[in-house]
C-alpha positions in Angstrom: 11.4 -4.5 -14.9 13.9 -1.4 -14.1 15.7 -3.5 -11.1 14.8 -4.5 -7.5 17.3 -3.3 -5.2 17.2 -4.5 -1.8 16.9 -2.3 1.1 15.7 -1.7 4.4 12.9 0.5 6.0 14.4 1.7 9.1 15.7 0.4 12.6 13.7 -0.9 15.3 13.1 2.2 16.6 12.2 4.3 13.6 10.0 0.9 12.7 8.3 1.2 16.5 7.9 4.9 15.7 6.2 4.3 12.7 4.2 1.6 13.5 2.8 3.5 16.9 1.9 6.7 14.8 0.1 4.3 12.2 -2.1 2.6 15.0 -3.0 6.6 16.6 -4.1 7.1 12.8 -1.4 10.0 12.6 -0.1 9.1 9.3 -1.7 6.7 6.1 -0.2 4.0 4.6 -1.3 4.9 0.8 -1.4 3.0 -2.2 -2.4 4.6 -5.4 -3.2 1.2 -7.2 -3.4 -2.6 -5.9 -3.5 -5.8 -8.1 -4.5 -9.4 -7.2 -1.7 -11.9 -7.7 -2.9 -13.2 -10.6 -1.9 -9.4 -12.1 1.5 -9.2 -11.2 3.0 -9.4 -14.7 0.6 -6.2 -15.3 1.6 -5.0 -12.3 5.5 -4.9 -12.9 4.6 -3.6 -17.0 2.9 -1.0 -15.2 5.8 -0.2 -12.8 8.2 -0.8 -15.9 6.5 1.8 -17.7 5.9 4.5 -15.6 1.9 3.9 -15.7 1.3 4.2 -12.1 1.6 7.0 -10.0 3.1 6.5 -6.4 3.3 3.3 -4.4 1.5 -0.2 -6.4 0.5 -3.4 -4.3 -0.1 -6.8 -4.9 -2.3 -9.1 -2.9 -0.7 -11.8 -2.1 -2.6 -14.0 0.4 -6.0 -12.2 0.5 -8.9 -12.3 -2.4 -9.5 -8.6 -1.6 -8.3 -4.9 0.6 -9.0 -4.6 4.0 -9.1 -8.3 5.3 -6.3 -7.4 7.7 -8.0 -4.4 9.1 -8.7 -4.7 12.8 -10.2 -1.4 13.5 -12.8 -0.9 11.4 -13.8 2.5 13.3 -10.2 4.2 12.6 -10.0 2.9 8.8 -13.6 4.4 8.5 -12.6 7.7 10.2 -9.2 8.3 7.7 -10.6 6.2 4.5 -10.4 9.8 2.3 -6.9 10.1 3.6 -5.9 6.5 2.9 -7.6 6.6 -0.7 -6.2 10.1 -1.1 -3.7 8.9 -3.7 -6.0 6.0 -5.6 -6.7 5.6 -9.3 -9.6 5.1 -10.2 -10.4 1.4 -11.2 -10.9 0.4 -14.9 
């Protein structure tokens, strides 16, 4: 793995800010590629080796995407946006 350095997001504020234009569907959270748990070590070789492009995931305590979606109507109305960045799956 390169290195994990620790660091922080943003204040309270700047994380309230964030958080409020993510619930008005203003900006995306984007992921280009996620991996179950049971992937991780593929996950950080990936990382390691420059095979992904952007941001990765890794599912830690859901089988699949989208459990913790609570607005099904706004997810559906910015899905191209949210996928904008995704792989495609192999």
């Amino acid at each position: 793995l390169k290195r994990i350095i620790g660091s922080h997001f943003a204040n309270y504020r700047e994380a309230w800010e964030a958080n409020r234009l993510i619930a008005k569907g203003k900006i995306h959270p984007t992921l280009s590629k996620t991996y179950r748990l049971e992937e991780t070590g593929q996950a950080a070789h990936d990382v390691h080796r420059n095979l992904h492009q952007g941001k990765v995931g890794v599912l830690a305590l859901a089988p699949e995407e989208g459990l913790g979606v609570r607005d099904r109507e706004m997810r559906a109305k910015h899905i191209d946006a949210i996928n904008r960045f995704r792989m495609p799956a192999n």
